[in-house]
N, CA, C and O atoms as CSV, one atom per row, in Angstrom:
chain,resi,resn,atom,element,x,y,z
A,1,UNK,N,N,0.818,-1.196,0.000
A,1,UNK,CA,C,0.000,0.000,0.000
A,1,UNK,C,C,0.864,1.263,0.000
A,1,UNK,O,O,0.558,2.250,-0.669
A,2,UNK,N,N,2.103,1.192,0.878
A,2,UNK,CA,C,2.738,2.467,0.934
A,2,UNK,C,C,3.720,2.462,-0.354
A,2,UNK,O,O,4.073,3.620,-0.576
A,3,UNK,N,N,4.305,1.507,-1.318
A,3,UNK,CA,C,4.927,1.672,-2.308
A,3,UNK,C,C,4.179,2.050,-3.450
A,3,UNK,O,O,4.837,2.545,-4.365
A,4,UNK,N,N,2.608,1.897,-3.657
A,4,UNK,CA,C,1.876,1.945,-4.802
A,4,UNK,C,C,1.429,3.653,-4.110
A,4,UNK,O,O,0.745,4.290,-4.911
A,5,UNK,N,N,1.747,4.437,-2.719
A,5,UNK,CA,C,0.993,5.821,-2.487
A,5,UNK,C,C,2.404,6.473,-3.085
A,5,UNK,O,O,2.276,7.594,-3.578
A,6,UNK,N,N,3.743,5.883,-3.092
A,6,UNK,CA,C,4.553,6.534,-3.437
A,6,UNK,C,C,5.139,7.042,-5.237
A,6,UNK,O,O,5.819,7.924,-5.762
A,7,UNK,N,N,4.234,5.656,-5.690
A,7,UNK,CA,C,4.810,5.491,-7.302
A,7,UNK,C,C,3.788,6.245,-7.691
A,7,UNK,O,O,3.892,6.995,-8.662
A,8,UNK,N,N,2.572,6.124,-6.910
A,8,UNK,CA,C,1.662,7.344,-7.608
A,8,UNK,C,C,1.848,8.774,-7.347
A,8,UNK,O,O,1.643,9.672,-8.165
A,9,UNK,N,N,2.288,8.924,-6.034
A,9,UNK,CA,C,2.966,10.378,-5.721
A,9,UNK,C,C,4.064,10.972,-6.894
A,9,UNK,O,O,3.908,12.020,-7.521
A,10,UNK,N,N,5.400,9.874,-7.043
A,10,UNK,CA,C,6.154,10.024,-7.995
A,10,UNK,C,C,5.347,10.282,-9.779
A,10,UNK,O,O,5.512,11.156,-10.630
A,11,UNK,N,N,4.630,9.269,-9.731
A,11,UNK,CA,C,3.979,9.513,-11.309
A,11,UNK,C,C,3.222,10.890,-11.057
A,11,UNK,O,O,3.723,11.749,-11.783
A,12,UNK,N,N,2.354,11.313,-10.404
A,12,UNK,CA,C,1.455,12.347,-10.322
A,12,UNK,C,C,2.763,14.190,-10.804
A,12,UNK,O,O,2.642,15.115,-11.608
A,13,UNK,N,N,3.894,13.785,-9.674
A,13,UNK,CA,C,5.048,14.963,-10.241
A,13,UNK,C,C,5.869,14.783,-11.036
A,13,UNK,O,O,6.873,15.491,-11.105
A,14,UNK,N,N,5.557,13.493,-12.058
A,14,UNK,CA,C,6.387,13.555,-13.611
A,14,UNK,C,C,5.303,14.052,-14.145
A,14,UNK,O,O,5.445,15.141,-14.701
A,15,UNK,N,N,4.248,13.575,-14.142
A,15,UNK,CA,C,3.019,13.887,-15.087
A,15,UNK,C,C,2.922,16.023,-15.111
A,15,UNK,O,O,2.406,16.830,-15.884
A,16,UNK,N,N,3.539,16.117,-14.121
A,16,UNK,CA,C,3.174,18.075,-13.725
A,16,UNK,C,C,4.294,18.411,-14.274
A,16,UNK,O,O,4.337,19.331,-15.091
A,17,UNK,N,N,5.463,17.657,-13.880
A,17,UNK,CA,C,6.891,18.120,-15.034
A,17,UNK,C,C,6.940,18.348,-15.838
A,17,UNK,O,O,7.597,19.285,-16.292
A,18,UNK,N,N,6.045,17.355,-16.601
A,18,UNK,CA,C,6.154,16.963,-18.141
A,18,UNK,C,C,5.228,18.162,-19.030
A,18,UNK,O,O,5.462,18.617,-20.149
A,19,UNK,N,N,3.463,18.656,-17.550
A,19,UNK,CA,C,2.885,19.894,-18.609
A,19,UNK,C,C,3.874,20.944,-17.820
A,19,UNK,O,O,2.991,21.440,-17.121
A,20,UNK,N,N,4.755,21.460,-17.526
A,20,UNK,CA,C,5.686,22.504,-17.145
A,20,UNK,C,C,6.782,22.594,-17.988
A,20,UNK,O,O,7.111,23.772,-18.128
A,21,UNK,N,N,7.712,21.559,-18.813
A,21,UNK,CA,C,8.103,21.368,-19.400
A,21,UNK,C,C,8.326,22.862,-20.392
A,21,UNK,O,O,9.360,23.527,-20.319
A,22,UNK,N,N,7.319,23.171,-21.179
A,22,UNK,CA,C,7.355,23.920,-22.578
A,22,UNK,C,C,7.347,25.281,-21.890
A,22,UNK,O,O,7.938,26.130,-22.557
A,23,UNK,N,N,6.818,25.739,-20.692
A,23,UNK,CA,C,6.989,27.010,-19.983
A,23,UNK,C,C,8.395,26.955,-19.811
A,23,UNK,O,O,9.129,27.794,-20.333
A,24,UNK,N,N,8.919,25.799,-18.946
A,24,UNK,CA,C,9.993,26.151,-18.697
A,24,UNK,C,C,11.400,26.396,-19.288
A,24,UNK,O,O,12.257,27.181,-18.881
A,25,UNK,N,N,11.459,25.355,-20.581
A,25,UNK,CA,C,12.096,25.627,-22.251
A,25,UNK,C,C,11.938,27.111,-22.577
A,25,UNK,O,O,12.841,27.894,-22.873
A,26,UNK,N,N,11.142,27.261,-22.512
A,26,UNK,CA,C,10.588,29.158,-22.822
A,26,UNK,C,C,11.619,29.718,-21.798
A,26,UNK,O,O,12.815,29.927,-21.997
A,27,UNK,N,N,11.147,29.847,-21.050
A,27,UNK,CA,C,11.859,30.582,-19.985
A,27,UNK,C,C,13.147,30.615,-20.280
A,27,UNK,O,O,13.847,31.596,-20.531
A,28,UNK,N,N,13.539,29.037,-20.221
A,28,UNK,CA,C,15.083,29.268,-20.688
A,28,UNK,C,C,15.501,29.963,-21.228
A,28,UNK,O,O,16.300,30.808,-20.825
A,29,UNK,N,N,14.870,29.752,-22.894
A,29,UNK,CA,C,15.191,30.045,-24.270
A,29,UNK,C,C,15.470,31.755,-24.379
A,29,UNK,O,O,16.444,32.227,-24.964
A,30,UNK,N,N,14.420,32.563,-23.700
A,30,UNK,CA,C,14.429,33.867,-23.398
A,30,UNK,C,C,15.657,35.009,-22.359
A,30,UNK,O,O,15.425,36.211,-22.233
A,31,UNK,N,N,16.358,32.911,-21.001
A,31,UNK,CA,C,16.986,34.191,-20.583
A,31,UNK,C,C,18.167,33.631,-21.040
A,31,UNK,O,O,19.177,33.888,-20.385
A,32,UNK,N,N,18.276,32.867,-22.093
A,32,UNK,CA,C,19.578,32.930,-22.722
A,32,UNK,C,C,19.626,34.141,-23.323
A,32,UNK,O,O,20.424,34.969,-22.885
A,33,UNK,N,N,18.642,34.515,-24.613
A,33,UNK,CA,C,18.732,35.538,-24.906
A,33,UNK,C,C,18.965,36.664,-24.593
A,33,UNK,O,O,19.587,37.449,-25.308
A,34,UNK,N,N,18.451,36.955,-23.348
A,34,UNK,CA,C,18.554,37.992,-22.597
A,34,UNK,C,C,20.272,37.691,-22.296
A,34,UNK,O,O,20.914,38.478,-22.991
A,35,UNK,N,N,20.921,37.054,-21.711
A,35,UNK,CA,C,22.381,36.962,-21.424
A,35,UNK,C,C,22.737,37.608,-22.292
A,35,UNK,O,O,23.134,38.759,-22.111
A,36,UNK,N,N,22.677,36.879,-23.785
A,36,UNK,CA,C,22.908,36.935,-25.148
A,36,UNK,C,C,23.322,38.357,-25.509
A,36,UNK,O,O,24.332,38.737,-26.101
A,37,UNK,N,N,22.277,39.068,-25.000
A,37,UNK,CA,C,22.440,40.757,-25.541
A,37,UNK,C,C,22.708,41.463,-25.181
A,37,UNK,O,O,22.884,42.585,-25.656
A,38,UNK,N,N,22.937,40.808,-23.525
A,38,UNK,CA,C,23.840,41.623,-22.470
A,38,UNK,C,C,25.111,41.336,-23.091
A,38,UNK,O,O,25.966,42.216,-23.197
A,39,UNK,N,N,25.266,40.299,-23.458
A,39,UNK,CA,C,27.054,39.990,-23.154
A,39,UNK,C,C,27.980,40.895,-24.657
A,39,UNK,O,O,29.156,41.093,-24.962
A,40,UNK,N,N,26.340,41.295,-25.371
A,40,UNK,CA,C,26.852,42.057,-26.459
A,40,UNK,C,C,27.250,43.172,-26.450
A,40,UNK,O,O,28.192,43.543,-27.149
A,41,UNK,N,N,26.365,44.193,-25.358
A,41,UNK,CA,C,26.231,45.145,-24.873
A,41,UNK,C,C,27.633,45.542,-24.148
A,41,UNK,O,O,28.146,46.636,-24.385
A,42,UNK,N,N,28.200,44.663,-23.305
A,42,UNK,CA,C,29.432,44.913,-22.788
A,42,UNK,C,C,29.016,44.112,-20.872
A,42,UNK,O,O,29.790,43.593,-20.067
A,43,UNK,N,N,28.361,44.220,-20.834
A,43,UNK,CA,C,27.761,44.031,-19.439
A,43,UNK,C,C,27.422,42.104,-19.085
A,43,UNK,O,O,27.057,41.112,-19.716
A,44,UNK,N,N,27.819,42.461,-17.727
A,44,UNK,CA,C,27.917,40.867,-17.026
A,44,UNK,C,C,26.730,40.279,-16.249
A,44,UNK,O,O,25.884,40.892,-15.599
A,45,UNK,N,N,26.815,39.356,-16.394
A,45,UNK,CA,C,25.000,38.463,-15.676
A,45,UNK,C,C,24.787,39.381,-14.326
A,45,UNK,O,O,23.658,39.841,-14.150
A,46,UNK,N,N,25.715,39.641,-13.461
A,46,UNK,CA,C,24.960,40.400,-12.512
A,46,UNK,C,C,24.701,41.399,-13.018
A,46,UNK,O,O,23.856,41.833,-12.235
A,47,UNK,N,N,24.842,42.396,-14.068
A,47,UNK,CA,C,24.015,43.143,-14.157
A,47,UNK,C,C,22.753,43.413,-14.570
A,47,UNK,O,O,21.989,44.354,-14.354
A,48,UNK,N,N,22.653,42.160,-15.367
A,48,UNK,CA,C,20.923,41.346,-15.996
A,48,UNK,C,C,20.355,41.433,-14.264
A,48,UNK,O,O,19.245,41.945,-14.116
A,49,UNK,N,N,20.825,41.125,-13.455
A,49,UNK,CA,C,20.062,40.708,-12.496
A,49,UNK,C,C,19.786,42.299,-11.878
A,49,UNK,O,O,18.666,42.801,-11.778
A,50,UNK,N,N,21.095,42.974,-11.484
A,50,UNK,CA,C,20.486,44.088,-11.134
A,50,UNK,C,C,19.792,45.368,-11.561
A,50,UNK,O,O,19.416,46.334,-10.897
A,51,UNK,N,N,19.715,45.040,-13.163
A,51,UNK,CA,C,18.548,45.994,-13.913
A,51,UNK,C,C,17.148,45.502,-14.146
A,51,UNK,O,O,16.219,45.994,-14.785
A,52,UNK,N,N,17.276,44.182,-13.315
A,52,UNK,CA,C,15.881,43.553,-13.344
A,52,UNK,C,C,14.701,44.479,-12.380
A,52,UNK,O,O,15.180,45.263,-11.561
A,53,UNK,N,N,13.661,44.410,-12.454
A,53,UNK,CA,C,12.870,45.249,-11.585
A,53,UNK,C,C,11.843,43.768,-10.644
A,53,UNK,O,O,11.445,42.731,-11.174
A,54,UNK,N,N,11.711,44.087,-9.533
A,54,UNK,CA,C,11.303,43.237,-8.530
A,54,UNK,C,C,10.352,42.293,-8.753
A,54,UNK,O,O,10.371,41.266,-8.075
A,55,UNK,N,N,9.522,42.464,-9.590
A,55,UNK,CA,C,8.370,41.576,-10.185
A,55,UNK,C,C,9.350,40.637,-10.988
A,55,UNK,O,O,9.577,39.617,-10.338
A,56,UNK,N,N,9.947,40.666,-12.106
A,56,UNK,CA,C,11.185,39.966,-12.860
A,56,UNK,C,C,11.831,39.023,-11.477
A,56,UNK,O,O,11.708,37.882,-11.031
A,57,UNK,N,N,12.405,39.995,-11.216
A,57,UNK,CA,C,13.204,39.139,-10.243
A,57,UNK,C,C,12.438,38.351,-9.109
A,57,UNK,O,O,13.049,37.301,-8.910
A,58,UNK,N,N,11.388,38.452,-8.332
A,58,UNK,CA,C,10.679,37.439,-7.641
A,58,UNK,C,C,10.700,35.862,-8.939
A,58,UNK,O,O,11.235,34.755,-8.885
A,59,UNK,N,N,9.848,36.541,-9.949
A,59,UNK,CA,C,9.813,35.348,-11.069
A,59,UNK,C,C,10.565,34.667,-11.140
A,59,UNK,O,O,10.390,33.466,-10.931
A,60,UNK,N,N,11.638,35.170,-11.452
A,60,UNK,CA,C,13.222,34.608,-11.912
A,60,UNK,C,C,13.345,33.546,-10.729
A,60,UNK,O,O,13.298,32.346,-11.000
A,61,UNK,N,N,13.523,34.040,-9.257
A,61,UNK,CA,C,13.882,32.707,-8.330
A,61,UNK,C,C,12.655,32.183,-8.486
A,61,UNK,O,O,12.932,31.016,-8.762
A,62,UNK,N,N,10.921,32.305,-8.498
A,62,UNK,CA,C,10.659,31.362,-8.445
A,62,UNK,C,C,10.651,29.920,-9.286
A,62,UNK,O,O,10.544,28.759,-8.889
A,63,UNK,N,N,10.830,30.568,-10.797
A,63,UNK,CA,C,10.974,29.752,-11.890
A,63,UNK,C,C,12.376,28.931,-11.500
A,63,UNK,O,O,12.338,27.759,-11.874
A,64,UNK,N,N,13.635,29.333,-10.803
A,64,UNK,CA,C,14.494,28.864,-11.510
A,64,UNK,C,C,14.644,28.169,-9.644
A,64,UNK,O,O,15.550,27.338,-9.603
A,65,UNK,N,N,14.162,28.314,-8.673
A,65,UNK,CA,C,13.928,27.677,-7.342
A,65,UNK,C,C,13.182,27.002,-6.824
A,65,UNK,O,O,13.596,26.424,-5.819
A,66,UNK,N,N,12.134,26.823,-7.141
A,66,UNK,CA,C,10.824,26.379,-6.570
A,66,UNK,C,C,10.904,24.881,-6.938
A,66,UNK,O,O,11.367,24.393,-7.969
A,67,UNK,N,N,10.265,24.156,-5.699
A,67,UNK,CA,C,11.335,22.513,-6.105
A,67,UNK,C,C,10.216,21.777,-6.582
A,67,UNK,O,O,10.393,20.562,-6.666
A,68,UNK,N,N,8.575,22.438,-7.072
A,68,UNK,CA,C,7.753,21.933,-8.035
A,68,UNK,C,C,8.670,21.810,-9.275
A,68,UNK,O,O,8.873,20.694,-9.753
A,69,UNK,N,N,9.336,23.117,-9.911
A,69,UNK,CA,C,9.670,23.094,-11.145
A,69,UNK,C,C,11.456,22.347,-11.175
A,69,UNK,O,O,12.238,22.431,-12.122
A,70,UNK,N,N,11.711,21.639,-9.815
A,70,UNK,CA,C,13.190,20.660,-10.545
A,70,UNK,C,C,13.260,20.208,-11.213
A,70,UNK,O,O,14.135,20.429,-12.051
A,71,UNK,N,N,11.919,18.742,-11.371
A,71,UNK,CA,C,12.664,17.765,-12.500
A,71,UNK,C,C,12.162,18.744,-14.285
A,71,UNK,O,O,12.576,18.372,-15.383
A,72,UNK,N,N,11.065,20.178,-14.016
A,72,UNK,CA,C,10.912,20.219,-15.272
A,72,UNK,C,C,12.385,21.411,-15.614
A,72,UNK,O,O,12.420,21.706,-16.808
A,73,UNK,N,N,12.954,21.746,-15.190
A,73,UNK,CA,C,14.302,22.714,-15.024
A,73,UNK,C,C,15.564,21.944,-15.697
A,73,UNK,O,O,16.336,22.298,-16.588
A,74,UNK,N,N,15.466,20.597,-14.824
A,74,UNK,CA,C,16.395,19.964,-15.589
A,74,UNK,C,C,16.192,19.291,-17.099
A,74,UNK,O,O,17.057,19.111,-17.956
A,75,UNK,N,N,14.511,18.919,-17.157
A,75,UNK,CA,C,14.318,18.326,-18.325
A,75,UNK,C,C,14.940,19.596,-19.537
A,75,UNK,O,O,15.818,19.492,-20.393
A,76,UNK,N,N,14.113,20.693,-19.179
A,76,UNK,CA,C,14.459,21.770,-19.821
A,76,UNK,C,C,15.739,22.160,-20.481
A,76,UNK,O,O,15.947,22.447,-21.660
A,77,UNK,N,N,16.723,22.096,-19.244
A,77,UNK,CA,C,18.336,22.432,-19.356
A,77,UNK,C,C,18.847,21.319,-20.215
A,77,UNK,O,O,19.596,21.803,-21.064
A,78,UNK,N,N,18.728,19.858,-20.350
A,78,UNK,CA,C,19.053,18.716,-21.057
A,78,UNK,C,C,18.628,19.045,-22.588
A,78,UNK,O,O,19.376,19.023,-23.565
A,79,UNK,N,N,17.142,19.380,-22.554
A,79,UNK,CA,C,16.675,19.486,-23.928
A,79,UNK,C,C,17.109,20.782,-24.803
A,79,UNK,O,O,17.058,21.001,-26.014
A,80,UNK,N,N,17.628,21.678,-23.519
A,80,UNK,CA,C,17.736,22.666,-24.632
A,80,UNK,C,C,19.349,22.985,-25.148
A,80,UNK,O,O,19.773,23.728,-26.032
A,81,UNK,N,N,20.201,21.868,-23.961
A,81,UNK,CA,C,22.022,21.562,-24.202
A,81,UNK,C,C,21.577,20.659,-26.074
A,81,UNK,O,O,21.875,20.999,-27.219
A,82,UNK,N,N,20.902,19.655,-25.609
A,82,UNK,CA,C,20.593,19.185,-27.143
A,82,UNK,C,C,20.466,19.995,-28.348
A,82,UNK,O,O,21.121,20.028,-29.390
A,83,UNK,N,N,19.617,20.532,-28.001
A,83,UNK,CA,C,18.577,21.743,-29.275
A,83,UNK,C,C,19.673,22.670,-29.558
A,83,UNK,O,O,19.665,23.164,-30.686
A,84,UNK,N,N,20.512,22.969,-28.847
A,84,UNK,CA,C,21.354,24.113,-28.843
A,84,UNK,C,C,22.862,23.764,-29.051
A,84,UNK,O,O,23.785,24.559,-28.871
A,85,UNK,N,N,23.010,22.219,-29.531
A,85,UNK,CA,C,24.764,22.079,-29.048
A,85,UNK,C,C,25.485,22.682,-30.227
A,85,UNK,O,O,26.361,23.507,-29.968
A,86,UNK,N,N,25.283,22.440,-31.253
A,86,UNK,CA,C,25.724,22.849,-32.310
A,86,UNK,C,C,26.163,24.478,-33.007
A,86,UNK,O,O,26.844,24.935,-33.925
A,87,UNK,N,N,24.942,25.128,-31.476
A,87,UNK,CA,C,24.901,26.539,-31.847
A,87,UNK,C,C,26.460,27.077,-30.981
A,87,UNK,O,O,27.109,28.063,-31.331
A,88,UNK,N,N,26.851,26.083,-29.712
A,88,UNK,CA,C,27.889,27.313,-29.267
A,88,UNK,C,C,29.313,26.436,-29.870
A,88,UNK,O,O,30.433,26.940,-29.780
C-alpha cells in the first residue's frame, strides 16, 4: 500500500513536469537571450540581475527555485544543451 501511495505520488510529479516542461524551455530560451544581448552590450550576468525590476526578479527565483519546477528545469536544461549544441 505504501509503495503503490509513493509510485503514484512520484507519477502524479512527472506527469506536472512533463505539462511545465514547454513554460519552462521558454523561460530558458528567453533568458539565454537575454544573457545573449547583455554579453553584447558589454555588461555581465549580474548586471541582468540588477537591472531587473522586482516583479522579474521574484519570477526569476521562483521559476528557476521552486522545487515543483526541478525535475521540469532539468528536463528543460538537457533538452535545450541538445537543441542548442551545435549553436555554441
Amino acid at each position: 500500500m505504501g509503495l503503490t501511495i509513493f509510485l503514484a505520488i512520484v507519477g502524479v510529479y512527472f506527469i506536472i513536469s512533463l505539462i511545465l516542461l514547454p513554460f519552462q524551455y521558454r523561460f530558458l530560451i528567453a533568458l539565454k537571450a537575454e544573457e545573449a544581448k547583455n554579453r553584447r552590450k558589454g555588461r555581465k550576468q549580474g548586471d541582468m540581475y540588477d537591472r531587473m525590476n522586482a516583479g522579474e526578479l521574484s519570477l526569476h527565483g521562483n521559476m528557476q527555485g521552486n522545487p515543483l519546477f526541478l525535475l521540469a528545469n532539468i528536463m528543460a536544461s538537457i533538452l535545450y544543451r541538445i537543441k542548442h549544441a551545435n549553436k555554441n
